[in-house]
Backbone as a chain_set.jsonl record, in Angstrom:
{"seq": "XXXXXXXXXXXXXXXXXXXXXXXXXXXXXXXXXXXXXXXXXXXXXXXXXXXXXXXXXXXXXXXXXXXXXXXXXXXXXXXXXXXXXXXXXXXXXXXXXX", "coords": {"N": [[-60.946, -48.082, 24.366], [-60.266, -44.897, 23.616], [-58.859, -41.806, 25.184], [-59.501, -38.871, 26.235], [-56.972, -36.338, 27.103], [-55.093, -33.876, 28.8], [-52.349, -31.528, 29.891], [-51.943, -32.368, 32.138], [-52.383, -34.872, 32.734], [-51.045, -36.531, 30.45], [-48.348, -36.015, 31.206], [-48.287, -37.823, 33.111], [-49.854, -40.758, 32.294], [-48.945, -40.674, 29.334], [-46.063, -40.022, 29.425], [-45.318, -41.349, 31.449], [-45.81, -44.241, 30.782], [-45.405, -47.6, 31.498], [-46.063, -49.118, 29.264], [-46.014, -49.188, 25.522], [-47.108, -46.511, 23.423], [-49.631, -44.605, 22.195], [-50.539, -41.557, 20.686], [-52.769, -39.44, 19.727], [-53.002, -36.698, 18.03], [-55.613, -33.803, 17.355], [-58.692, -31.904, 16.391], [-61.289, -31.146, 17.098], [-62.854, -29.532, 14.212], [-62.234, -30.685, 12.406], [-61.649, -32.553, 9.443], [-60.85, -35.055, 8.889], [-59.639, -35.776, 10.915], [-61.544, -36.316, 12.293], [-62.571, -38.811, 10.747], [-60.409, -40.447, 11.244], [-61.284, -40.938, 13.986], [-62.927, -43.24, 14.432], [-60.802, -45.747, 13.083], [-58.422, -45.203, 15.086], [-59.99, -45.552, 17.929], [-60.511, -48.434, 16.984], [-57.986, -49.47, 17.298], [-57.277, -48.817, 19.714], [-58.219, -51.047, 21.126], [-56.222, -52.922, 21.571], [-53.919, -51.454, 22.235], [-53.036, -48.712, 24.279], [-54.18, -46.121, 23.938], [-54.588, -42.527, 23.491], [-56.113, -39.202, 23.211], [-55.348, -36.282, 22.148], [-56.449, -32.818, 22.121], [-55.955, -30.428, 20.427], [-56.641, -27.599, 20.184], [-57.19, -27.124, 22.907], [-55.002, -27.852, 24.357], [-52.547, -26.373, 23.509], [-50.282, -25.596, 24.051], [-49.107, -28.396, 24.465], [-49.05, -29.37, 21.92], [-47.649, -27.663, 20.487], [-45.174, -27.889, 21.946], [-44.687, -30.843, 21.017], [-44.073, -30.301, 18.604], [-46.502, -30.27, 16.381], [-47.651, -29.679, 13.427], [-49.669, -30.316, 11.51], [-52.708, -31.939, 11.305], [-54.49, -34.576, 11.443], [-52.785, -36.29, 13.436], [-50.382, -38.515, 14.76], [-48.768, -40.178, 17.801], [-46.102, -42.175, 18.888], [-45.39, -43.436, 21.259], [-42.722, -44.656, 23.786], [-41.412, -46.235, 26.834], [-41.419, -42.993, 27.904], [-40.359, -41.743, 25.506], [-40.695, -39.952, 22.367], [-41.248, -42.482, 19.66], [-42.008, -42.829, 17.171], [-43.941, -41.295, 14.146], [-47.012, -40.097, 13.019], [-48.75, -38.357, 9.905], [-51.706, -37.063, 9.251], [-54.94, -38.726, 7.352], [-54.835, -42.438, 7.779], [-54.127, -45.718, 7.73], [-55.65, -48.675, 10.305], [-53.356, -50.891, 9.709], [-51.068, -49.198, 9.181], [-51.26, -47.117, 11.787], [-50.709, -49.557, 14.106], [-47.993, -50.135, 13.116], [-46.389, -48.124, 14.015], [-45.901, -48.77, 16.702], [-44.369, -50.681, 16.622]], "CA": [[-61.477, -46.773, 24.03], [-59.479, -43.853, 23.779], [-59.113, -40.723, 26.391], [-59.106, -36.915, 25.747], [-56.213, -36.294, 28.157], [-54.574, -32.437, 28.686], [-51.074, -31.897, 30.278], [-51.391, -33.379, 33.821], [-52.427, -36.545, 32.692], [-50.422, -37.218, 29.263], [-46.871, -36.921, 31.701], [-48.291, -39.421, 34.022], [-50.573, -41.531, 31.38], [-48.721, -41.058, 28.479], [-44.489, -40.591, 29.198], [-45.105, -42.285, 32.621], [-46.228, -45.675, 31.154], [-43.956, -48.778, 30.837], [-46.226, -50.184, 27.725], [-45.724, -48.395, 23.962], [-48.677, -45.36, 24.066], [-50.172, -43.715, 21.134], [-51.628, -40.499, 21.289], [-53.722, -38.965, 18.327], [-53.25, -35.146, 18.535], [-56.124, -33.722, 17.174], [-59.582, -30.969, 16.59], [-63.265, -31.247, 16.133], [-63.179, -29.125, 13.315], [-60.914, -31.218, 10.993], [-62.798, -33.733, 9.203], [-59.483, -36.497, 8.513], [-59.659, -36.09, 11.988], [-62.921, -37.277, 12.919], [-62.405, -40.034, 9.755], [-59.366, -41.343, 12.063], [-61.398, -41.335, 15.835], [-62.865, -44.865, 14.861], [-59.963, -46.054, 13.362], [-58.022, -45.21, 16.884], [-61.118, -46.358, 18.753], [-60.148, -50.091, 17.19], [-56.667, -49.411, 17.548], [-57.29, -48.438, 21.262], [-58.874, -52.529, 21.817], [-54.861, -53.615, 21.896], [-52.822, -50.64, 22.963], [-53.195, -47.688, 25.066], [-54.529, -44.964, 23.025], [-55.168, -41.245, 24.557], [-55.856, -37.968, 22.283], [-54.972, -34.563, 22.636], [-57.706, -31.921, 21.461], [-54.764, -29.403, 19.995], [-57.265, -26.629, 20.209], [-57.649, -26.969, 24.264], [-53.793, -27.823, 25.033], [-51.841, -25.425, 22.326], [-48.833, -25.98, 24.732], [-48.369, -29.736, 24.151], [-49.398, -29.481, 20.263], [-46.252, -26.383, 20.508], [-43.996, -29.198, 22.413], [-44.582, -31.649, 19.836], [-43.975, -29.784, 17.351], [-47.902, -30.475, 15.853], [-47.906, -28.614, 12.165], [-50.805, -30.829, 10.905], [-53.373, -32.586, 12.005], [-54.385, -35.716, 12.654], [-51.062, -36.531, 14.203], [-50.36, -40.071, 15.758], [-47.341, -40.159, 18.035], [-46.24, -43.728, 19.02], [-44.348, -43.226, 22.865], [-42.038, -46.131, 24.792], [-40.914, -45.203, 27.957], [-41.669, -42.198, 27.855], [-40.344, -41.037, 24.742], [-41.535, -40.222, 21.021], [-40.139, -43.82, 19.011], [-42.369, -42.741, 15.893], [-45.068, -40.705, 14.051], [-48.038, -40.703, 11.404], [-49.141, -37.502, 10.083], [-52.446, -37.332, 7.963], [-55.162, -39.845, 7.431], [-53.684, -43.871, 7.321], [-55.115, -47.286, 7.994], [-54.622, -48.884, 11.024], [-51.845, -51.773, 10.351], [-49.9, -48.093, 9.849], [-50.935, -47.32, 12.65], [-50.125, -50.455, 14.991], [-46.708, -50.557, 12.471], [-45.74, -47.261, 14.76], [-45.584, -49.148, 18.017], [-43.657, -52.322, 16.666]], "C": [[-60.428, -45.707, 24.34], [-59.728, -42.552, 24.504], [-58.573, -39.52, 25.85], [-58.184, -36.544, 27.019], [-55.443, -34.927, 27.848], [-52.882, -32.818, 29.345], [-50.921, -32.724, 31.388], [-51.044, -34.561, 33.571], [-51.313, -37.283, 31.362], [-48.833, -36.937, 30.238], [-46.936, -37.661, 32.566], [-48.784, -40.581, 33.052], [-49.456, -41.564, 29.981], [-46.693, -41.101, 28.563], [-44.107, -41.245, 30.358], [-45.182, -44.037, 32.847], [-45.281, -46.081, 30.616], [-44.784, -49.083, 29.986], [-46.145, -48.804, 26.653], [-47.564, -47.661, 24.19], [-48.96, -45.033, 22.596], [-51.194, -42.631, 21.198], [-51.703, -39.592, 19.89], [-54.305, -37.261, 18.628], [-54.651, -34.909, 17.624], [-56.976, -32.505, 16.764], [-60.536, -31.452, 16.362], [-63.584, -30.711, 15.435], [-62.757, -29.718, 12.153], [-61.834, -32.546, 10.566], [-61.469, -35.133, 8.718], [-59.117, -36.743, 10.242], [-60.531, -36.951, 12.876], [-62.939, -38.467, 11.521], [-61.384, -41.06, 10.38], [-60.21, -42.067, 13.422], [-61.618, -43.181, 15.152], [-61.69, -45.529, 14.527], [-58.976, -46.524, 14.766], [-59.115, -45.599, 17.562], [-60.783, -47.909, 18.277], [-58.699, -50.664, 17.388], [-56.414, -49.377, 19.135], [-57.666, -49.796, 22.266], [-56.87, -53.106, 21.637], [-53.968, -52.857, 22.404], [-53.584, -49.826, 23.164], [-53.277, -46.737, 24.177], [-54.875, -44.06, 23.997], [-54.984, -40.017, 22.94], [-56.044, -36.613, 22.873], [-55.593, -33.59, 21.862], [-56.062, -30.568, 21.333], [-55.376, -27.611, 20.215], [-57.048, -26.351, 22.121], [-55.97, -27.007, 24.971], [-52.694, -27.65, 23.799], [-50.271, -26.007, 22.484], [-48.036, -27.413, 24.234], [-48.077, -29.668, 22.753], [-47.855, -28.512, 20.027], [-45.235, -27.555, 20.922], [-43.471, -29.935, 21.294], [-44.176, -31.172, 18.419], [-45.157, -30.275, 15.908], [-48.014, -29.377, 14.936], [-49.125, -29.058, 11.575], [-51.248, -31.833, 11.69], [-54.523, -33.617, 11.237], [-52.749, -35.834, 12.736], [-51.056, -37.202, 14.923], [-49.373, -39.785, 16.371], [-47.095, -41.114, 18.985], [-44.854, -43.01, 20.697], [-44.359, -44.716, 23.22], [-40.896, -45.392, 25.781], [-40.63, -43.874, 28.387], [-40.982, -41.116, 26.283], [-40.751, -41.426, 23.127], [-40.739, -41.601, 20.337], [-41.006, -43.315, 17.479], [-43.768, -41.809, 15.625], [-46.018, -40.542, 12.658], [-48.722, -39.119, 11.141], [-50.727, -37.858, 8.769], [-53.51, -38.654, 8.039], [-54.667, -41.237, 7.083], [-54.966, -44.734, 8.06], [-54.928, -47.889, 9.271], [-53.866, -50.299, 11.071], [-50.988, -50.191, 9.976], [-49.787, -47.654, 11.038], [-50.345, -48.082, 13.842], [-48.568, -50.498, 14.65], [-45.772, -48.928, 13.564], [-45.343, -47.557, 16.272], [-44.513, -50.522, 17.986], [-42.582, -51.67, 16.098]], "O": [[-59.788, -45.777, 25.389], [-60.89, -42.152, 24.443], [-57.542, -39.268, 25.226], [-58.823, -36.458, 28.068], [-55.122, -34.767, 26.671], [-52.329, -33.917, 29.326], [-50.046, -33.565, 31.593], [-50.046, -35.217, 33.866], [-50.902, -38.441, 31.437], [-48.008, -37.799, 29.935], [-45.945, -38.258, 32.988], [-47.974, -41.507, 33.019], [-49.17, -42.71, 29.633], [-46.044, -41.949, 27.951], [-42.972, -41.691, 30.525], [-44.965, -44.8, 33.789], [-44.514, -45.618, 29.771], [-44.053, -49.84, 29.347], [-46.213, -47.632, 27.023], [-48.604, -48.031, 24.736], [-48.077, -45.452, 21.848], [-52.349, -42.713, 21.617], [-50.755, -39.196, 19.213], [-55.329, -36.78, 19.113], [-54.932, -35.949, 17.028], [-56.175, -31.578, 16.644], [-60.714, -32.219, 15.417], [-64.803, -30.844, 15.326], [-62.932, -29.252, 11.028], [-62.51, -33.289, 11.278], [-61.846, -36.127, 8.097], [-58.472, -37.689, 10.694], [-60.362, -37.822, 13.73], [-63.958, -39.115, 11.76], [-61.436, -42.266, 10.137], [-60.022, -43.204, 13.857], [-60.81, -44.097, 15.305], [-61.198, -46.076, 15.515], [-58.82, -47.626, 15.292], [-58.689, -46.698, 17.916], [-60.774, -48.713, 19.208], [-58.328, -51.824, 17.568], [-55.425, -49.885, 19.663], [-57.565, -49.86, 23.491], [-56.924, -54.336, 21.667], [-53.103, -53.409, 23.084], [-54.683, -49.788, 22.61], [-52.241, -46.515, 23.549], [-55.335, -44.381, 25.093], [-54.153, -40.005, 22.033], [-56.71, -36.124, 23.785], [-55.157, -33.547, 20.712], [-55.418, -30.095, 22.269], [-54.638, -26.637, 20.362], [-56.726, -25.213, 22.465], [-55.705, -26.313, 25.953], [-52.117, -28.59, 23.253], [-49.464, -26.526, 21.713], [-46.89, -27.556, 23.807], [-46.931, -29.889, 22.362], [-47.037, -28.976, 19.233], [-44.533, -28.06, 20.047], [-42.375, -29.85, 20.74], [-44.043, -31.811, 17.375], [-44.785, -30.546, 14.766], [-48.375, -28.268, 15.329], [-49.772, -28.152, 11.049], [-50.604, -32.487, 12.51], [-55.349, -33.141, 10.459], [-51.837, -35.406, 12.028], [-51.63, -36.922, 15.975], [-48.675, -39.001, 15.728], [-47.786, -41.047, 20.002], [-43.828, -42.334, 20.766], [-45.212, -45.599, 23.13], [-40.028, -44.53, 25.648], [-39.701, -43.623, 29.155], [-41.209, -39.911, 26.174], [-41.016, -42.536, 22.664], [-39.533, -41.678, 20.573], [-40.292, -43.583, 16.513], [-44.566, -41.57, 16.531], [-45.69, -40.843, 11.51], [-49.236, -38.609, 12.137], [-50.742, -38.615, 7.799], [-53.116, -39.624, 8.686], [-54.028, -41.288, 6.031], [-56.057, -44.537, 8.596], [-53.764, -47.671, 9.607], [-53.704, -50.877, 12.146], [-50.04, -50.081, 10.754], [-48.692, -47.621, 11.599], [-49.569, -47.483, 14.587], [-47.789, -50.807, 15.551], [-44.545, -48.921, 13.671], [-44.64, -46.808, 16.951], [-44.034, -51.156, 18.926], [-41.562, -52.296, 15.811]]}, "num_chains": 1, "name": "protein.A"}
């Protein structure tokens, strides 16, 4: 299952972990957004999934450089290795961590 995580936790949880991360920026107003959660919810039963509500942490979504949304962004050892913008299926998604 996947975690709504803000700044504290995504530089310990998400560029602090040794396995490949994926984190699914996000809003609750966007409807390709909420067409993705389950997607990432079965994506989240083999890798570490966490999402970032873009509305609540502007800052990270500004970091990332987050122009559209849904927005996957595949992290290994702490940094970005790849990214999915838009609704997709998920072997695209899993194909961002391999």
């Amino acid at each position: 299952m996947s975690k709504v995580i803000g700044k504290k936790e995504f530089e310990k949880e998400v560029l602090g972990s040794k396995k490949p991360v994926l984190v699914d920026f996000y809003a609750d107003w966007c409807g390709p957004c909420r067409m993705l959660a389950p997607v990432m919810e079965e994506v989240g039963k083999e890798y570490k999934v966490f999402k970032v509500n873009t509305d609540d942490e502007e800052e990270l979504a500004r970091e990332y450089g987050i122009m559209s949304i849904p927005c996957v962004i595949a992290f290994k050892d702490g940094k970005e290795i790849n990214r999915s913008v838009g609704l997709v299926d998920k072997d695209t998604i899993i194909k961002l961590v391999k």
